[in-house]
Backbone as ProteinMPNN parsed JSONL, in Angstrom:
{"seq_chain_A": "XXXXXXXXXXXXXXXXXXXXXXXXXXXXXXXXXXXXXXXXXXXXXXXXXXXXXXXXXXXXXXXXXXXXXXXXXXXXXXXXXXXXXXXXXXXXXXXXXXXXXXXXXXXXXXXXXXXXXXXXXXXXXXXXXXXXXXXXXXXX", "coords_chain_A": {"N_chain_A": [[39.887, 36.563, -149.051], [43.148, 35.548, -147.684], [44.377, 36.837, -144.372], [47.165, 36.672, -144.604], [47.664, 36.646, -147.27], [46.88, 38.95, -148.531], [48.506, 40.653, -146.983], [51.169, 39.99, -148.027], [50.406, 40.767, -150.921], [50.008, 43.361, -150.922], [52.482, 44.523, -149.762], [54.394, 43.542, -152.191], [53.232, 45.465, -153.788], [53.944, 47.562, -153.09], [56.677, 47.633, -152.678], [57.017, 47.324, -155.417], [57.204, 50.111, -156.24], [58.18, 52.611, -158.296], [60.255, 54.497, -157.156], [61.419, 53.128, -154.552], [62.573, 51.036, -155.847], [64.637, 52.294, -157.815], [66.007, 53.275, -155.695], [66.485, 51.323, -154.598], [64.982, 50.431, -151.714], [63.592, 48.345, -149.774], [60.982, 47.547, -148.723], [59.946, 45.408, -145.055], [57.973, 45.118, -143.774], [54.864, 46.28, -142.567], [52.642, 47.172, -140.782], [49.684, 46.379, -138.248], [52.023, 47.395, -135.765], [53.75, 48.974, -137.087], [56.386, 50.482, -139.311], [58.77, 48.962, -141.336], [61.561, 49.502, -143.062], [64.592, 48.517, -145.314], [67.789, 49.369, -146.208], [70.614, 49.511, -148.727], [73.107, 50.965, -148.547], [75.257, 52.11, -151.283], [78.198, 53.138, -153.143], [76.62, 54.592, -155.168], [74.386, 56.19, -153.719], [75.762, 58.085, -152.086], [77.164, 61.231, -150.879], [79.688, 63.693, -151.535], [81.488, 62.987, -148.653], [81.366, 60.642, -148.779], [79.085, 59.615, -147.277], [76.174, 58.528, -146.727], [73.45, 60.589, -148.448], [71.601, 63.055, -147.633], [69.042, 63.426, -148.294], [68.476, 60.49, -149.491], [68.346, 59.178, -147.103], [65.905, 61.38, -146.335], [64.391, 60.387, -147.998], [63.86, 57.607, -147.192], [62.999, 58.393, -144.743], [60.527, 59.442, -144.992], [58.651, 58.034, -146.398], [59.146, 55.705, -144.512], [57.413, 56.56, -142.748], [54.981, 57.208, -143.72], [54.278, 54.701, -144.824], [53.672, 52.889, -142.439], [51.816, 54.622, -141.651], [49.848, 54.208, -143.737], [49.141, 51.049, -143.682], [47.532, 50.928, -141.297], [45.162, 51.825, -142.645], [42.297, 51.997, -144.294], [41.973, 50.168, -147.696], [41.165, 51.72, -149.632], [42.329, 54.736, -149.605], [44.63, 56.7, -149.411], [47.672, 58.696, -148.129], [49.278, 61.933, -148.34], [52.053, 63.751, -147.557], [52.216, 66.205, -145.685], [54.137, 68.056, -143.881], [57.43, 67.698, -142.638], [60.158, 66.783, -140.85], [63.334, 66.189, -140.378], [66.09, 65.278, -138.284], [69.349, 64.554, -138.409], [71.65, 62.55, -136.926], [73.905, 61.028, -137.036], [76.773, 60.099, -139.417], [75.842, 58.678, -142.153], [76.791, 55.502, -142.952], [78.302, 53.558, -145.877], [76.725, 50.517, -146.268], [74.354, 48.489, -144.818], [71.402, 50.041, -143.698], [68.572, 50.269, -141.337], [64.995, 51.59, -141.398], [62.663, 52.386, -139.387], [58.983, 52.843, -138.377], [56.536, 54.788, -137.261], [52.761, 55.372, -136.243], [51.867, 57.98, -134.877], [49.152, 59.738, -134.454], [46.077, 59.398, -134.96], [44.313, 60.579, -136.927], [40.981, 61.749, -138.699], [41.096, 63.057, -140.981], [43.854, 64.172, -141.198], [47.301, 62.608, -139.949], [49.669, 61.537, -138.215], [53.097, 61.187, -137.897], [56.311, 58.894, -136.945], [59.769, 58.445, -137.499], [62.65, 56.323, -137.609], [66.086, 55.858, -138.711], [68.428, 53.73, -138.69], [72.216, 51.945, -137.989], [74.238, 49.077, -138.858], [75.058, 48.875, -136.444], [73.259, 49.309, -134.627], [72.968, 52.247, -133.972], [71.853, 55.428, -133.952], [70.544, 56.781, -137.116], [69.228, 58.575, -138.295], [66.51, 60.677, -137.426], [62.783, 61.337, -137.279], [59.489, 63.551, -137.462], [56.401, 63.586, -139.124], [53.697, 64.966, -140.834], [50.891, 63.909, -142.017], [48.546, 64.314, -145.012], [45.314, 62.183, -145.101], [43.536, 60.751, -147.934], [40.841, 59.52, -150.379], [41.711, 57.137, -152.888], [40.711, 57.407, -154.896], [39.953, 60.47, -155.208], [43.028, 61.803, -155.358]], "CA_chain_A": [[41.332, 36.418, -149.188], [43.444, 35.074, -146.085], [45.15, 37.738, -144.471], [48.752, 36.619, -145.203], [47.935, 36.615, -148.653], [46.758, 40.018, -148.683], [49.067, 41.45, -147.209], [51.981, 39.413, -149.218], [50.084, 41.464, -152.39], [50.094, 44.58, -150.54], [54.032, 44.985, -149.499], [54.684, 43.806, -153.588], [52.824, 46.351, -154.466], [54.472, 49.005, -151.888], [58.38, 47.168, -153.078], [57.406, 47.339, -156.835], [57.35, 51.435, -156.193], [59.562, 52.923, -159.07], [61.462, 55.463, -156.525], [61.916, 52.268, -154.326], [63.411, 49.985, -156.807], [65.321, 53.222, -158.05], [67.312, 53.753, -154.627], [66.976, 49.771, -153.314], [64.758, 50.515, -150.468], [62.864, 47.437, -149.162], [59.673, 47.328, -147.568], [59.974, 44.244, -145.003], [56.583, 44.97, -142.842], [53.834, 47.36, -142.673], [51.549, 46.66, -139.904], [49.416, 48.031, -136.926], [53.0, 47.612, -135.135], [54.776, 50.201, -137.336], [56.983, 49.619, -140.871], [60.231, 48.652, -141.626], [62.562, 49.158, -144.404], [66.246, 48.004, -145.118], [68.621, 49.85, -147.953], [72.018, 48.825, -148.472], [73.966, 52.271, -149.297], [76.516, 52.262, -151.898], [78.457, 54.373, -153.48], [75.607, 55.772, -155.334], [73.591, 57.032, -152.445], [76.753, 58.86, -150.948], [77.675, 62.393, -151.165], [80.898, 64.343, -151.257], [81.719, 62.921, -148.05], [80.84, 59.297, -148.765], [78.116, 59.085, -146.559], [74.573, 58.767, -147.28], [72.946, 62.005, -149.172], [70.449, 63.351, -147.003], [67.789, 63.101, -149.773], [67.977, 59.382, -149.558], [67.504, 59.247, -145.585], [64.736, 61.928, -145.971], [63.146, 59.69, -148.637], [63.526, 56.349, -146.229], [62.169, 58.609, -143.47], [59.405, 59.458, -145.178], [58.718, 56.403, -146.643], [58.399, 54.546, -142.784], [56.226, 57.182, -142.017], [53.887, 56.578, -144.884], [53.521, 53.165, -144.544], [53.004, 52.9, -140.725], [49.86, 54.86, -141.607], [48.735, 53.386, -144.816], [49.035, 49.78, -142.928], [46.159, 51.346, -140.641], [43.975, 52.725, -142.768], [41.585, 50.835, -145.524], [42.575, 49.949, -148.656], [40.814, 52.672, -150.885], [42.73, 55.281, -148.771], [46.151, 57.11, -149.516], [48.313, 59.935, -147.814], [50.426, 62.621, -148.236], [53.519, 64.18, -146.786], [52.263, 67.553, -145.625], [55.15, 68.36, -143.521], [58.283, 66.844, -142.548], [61.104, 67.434, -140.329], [64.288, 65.237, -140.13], [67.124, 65.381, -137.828], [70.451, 63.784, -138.559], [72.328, 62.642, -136.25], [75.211, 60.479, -137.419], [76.618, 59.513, -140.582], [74.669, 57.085, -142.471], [78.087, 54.863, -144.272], [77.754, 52.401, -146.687], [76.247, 49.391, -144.979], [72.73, 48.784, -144.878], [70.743, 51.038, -142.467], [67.439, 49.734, -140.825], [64.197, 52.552, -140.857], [61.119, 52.135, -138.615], [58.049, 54.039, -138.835], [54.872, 54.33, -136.099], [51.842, 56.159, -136.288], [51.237, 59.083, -133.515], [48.35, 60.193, -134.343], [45.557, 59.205, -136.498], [42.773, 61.575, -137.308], [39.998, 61.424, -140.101], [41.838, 63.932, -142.284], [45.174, 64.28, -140.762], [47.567, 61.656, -139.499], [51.067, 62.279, -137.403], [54.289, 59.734, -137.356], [57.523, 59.64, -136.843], [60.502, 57.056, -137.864], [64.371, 56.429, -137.12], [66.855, 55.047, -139.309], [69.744, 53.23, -137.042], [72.872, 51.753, -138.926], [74.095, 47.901, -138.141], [75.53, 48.748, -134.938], [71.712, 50.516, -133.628], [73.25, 53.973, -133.655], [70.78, 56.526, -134.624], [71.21, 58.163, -137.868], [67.923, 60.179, -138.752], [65.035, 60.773, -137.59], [62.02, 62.478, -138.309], [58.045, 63.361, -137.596], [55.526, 64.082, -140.296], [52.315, 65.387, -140.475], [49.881, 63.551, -143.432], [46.814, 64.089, -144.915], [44.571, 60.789, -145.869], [42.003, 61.233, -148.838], [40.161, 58.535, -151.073], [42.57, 57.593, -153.673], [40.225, 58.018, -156.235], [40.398, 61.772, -155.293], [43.928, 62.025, -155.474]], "C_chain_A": [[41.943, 36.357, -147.79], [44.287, 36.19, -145.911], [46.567, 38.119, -145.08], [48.793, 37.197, -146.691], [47.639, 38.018, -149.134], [47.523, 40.751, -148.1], [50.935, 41.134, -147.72], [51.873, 40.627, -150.437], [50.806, 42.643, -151.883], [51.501, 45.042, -150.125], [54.936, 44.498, -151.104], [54.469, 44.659, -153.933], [53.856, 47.366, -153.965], [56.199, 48.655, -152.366], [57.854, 47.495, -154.627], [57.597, 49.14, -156.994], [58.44, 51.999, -157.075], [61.02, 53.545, -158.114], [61.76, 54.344, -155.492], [63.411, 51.397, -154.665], [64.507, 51.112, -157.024], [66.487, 53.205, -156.872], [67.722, 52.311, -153.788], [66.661, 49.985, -152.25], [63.821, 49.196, -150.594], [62.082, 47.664, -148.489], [59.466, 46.122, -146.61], [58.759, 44.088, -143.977], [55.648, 45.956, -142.628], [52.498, 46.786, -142.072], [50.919, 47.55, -138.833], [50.71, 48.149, -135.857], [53.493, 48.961, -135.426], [54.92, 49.464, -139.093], [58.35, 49.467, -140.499], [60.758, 48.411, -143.106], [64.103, 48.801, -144.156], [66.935, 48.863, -146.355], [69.855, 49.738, -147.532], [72.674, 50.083, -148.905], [75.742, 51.564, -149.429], [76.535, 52.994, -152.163], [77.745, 55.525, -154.022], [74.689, 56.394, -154.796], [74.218, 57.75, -151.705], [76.445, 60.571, -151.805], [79.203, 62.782, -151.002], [82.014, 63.794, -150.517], [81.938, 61.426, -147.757], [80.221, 58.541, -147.722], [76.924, 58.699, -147.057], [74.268, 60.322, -147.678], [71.68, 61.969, -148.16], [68.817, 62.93, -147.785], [67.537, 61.519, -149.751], [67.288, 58.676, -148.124], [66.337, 59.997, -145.571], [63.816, 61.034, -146.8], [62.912, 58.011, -147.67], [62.297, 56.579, -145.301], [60.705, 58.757, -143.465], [58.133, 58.467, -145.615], [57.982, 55.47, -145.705], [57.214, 55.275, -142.826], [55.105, 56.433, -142.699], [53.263, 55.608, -144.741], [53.321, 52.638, -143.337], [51.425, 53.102, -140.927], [48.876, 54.283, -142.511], [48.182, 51.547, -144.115], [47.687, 49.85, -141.831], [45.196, 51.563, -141.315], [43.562, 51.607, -143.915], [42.069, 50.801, -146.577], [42.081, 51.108, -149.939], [41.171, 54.238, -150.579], [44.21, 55.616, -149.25], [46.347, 58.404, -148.384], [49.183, 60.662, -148.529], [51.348, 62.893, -147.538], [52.73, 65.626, -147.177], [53.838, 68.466, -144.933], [55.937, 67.177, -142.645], [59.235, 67.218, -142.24], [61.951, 66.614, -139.924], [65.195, 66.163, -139.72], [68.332, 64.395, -138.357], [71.378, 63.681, -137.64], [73.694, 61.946, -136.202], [74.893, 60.094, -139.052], [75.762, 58.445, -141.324], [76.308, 56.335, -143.349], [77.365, 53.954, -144.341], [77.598, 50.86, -145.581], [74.76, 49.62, -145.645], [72.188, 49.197, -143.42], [69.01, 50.469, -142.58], [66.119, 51.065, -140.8], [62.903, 51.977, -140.47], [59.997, 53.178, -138.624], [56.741, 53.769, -137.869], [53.791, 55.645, -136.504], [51.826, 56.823, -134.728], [50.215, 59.174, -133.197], [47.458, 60.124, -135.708], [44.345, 59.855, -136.722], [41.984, 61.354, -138.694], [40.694, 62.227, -141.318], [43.138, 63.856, -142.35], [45.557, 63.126, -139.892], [49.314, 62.447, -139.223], [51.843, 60.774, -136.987], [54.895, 60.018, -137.193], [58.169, 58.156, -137.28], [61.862, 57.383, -137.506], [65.088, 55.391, -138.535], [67.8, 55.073, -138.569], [70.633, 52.638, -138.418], [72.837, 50.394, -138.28], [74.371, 47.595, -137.017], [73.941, 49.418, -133.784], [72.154, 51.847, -133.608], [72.119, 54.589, -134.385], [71.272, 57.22, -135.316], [70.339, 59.163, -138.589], [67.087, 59.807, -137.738], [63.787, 61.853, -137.9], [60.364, 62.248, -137.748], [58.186, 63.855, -138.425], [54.208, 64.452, -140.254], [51.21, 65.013, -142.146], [48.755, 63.724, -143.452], [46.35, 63.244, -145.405], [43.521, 61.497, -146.515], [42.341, 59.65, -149.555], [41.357, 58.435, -152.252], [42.167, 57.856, -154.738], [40.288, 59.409, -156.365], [41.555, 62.572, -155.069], [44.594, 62.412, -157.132]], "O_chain_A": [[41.436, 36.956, -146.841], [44.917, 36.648, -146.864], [47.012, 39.105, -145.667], [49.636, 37.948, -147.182], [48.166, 38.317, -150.206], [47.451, 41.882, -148.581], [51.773, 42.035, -147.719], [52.836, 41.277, -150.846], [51.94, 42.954, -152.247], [51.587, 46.267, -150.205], [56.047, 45.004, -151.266], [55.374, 45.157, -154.603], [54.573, 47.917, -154.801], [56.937, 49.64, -152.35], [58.729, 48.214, -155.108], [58.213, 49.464, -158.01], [59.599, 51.9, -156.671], [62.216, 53.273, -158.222], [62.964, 54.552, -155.336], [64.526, 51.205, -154.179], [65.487, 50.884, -156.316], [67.687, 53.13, -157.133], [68.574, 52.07, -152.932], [67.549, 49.903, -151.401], [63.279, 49.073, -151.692], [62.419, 48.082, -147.381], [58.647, 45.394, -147.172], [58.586, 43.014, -143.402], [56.412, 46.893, -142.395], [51.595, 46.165, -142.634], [51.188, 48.702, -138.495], [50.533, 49.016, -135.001], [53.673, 49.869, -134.615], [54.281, 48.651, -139.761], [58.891, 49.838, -139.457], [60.514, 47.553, -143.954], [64.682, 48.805, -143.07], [66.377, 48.864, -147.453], [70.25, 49.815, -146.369], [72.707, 50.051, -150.135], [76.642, 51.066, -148.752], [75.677, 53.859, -151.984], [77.867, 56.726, -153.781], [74.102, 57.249, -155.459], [73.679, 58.204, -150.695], [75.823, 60.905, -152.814], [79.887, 62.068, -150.27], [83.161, 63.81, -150.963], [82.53, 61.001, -146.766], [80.486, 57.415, -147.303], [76.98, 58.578, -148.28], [74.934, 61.204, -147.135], [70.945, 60.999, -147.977], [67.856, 62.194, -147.56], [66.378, 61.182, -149.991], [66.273, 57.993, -147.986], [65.48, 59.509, -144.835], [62.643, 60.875, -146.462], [61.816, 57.454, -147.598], [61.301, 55.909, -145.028], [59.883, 58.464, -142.597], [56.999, 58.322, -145.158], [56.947, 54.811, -145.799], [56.11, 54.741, -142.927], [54.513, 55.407, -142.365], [52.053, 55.466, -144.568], [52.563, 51.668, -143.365], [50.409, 52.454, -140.674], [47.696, 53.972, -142.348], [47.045, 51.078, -144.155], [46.965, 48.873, -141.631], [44.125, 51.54, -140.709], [44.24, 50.661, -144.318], [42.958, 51.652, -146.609], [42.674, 51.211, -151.013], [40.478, 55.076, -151.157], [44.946, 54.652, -149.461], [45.391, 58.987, -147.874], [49.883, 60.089, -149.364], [51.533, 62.063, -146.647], [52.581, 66.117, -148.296], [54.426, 69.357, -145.546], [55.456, 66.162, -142.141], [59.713, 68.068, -142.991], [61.544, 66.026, -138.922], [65.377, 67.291, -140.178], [67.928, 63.3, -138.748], [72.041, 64.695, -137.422], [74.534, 62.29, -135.37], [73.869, 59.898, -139.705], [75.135, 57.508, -140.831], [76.727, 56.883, -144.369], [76.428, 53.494, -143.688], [78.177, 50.434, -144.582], [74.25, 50.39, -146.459], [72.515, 48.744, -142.323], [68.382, 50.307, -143.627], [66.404, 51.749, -139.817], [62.219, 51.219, -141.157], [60.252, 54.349, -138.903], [56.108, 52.715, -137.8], [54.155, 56.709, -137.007], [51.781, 56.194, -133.67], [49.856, 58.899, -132.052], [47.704, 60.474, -136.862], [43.31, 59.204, -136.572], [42.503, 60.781, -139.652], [40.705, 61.836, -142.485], [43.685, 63.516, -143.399], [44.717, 62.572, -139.182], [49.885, 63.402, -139.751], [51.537, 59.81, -136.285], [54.993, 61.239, -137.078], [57.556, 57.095, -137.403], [62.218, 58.508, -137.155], [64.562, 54.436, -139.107], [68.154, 56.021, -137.868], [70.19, 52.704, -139.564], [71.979, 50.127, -137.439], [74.153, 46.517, -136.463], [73.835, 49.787, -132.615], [71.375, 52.61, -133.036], [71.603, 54.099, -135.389], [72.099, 58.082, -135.018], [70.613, 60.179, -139.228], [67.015, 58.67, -137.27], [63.843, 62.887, -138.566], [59.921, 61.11, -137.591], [59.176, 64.445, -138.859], [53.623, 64.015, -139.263], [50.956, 65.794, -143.063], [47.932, 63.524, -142.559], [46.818, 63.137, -146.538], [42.818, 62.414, -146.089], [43.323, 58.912, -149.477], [41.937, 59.471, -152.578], [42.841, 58.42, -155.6], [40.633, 59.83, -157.469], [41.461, 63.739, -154.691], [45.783, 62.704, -157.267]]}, "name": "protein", "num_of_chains": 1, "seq": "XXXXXXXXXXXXXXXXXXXXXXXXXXXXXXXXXXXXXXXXXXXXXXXXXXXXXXXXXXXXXXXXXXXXXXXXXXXXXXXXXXXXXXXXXXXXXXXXXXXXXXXXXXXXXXXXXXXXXXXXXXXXXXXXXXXXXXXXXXXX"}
């Protein structure tokens, strides 16, 4: 299978994600560069304040991470989210907000990223390392 075409499958697969589709996050690359997602926040991703809900930035953030590392690793291969620590640093408003995601550190068991979500002007409005563990996904 030619690469394109595999990894065409492989970012369907990673966009057909129920909690994806659910909040309208986009997957638009997942490579040994890094990842990238896009989500357009409306009203239903705000809080109180009518910003973004933290909960939907921590799920973006985690999200990049994720797929930064899965994009490295073989295909019979998953992670977790062992730990996870986001900062916020500006509002997220409705708009669509950009998140990136790189690998740190990639170990046989354990793997270490980090990611940013910026708004359309580049301002920084999360970010976040993580600390994952990779196992077989059959033993998941």
């Amino acid at each position: 299978m030619a690469t394109d075409v595999l990894e065409t499958a492989v970012l369907e697969r990673w966009n057909a994600c129920g909690y994806y589709q659910l909040v309208g996050m986009r997957v638009e690359r997942a490579d040994a560069e890094g990842s990238l997602f896009r989500i357009m926040i409306t009203p239903e991703h705000t809080q109180l304040y009518g910003t973004a809900h933290g909960g939907i930035l921590s799920g973006m953030l985690d999200a990049a991470m994720a797929l930064a590392l899965l994009a490295k690793m073989p295909l019979d291969e998953g992670c977790a989210t062992i730990e996870m620590k986001a900062n916020f640093t500006a509002p997220g408003n409705p708009g669509e907000l950009v998140g990136t995601g790189a690998v740190l550190s990639m170990g046989r068991r354990i793997a270490v990223a980090r990611a940013d979500i910026r708004d359309g002007d580049g301002r920084l409005v999360a970010s976040s390392q993580g600390t994952f563990m990779r196992f077989k996904t059959g033993d998941a």
